[in-house]
C-alpha positions as CSV (number, residue, x, y, z in Angstrom):
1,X,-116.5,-9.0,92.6
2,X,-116.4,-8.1,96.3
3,X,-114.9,-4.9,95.4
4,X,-117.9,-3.5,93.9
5,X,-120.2,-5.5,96.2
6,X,-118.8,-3.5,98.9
7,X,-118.5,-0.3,96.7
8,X,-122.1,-0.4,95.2
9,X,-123.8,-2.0,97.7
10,X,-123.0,0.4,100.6
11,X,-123.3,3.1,98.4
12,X,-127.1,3.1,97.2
13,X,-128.5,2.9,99.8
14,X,-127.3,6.1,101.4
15,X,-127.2,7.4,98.4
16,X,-131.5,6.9,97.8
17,X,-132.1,7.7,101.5
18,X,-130.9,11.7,102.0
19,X,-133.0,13.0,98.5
20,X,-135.9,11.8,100.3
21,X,-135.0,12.9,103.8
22,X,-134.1,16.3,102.4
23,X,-137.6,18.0,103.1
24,X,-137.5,16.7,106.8
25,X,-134.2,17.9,107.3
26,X,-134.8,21.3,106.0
27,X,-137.9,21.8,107.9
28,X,-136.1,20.6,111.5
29,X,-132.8,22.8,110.3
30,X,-135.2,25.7,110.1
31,X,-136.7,25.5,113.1
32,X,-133.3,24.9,114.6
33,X,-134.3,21.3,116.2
34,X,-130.1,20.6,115.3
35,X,-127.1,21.6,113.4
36,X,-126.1,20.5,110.1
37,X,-123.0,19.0,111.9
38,X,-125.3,16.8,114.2
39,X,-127.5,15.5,111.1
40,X,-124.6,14.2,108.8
41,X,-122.5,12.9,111.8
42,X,-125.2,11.4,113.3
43,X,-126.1,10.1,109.8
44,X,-122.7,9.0,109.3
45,X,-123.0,7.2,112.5
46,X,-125.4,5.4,111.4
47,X,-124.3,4.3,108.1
48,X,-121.1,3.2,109.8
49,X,-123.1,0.7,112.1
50,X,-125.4,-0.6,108.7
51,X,-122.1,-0.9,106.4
52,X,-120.5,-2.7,109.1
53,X,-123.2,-5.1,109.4
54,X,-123.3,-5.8,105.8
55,X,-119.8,-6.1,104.8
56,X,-119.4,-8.3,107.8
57,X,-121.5,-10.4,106.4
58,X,-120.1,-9.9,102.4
59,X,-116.7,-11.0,104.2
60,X,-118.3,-13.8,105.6
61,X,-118.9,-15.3,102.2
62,X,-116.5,-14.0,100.3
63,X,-113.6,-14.9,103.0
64,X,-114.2,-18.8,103.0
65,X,-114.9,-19.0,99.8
66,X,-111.3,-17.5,98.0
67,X,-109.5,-19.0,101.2
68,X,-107.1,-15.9,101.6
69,X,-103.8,-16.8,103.4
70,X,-104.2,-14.3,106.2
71,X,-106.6,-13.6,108.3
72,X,-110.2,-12.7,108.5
73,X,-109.4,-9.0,110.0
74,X,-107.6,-7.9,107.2
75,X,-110.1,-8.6,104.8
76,X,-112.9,-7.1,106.7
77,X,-110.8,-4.1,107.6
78,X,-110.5,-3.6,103.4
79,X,-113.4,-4.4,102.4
80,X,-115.3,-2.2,105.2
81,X,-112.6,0.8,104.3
82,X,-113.8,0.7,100.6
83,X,-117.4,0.3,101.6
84,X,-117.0,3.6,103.9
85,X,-115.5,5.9,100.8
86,X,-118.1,4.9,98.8
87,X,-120.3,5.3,101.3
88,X,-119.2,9.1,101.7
89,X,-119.0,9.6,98.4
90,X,-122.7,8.9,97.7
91,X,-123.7,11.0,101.0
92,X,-121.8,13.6,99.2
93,X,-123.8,12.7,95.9
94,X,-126.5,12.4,97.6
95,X,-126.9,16.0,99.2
96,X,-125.9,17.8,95.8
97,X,-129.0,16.5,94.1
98,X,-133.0,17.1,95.0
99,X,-133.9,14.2,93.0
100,X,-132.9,10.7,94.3
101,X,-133.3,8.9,90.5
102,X,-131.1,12.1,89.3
103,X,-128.8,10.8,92.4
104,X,-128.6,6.6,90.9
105,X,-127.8,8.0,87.6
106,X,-125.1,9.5,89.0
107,X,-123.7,7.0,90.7
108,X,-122.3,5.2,88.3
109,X,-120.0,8.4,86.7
110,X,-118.5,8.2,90.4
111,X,-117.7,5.1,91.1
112,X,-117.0,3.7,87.8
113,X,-113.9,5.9,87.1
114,X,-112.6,4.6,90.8
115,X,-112.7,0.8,89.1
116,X,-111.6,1.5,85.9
117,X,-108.3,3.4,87.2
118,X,-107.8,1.4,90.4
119,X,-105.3,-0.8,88.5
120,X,-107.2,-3.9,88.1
121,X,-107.9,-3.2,84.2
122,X,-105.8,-0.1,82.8
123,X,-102.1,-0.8,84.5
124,X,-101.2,2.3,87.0
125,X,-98.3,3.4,83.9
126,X,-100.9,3.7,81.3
127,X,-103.0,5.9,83.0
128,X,-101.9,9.7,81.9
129,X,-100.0,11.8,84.7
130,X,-102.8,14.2,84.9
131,X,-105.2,12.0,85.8
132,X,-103.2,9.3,88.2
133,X,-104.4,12.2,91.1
134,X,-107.8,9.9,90.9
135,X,-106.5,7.0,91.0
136,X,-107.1,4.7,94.6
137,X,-105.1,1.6,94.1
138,X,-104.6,0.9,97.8
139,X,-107.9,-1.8,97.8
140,X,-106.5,-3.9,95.3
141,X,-103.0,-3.9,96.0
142,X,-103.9,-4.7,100.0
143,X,-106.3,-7.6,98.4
144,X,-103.6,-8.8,96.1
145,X,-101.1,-9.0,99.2
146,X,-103.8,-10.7,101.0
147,X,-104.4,-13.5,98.9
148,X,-101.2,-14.3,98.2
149,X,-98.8,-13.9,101.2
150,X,-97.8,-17.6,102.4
């Protein structure tokens, strides 16, 4: 359940925010105020510092309450690694499309192939050849070593 916590929840947010920030941006780009560069690193920045601030405090919850064996770093640093790619991949989403409810429809096409295929509910050998490209397992293998190493 923290998976997707940090997976959606870091996600739509940034994913809402850059359709309706795309007629500022367009207007300052034309007018050569900054670069494209500067915008979405700055923006990245910025969602860094948020997502931080959130997953810190998913971790928080989450941490004390499944009593992982080791420590608290790890399972921020997973968590807050997951949160980032989704993160990016809704930026990404996010600048395709003009229209941000287009954008939360979306969403879930994305992110919902990473969960199905991460391992968790279709085993990594069932999944065909072609397709185990997509496939990120690394969250809940490093969660699964996590919560069980003495």
């Amino acid at each position: 359940m923290a998976l997707m916590i940090a997976m959606f929840g870091a996600a739509l947010p940034t994913l809402l925010a850059f359709p309706e920030e795309r007629p500022v941006f367009v207007r300052e780009f034309s007018t050569d105020h900054y670069r494209v560069s500067t915008y979405f690193l700055s923006r990245l920045g910025m969602e860094a510092l948020l997502t931080g601030l959130q997953m810190l405090t998913v971790c928080l919850i989450t941490y004390f309450m499944i009593d992982f064996e080791l420590g608290f770093g790890w399972h921020f640093v997973i968590l807050y690694s997951l949160s980032m790619v989704s993160t990016a991949l809704a930026m990404l989403l996010g600048s395709a499309v003009e229209d941000p409810q287009l954008a939360a429809e979306m969403l879930p096409m994305v992110l919902v192939p990473q969960i199905m295929f991460s391992g968790f509910f279709i085993a990594t050998e069932l999944i065909p050849v072609w397709l185990r490209w997509v496939v990120s397992t690394w969250c809940i293998v490093a969660l699964s070593i996590l919560s069980s190493t003495p």
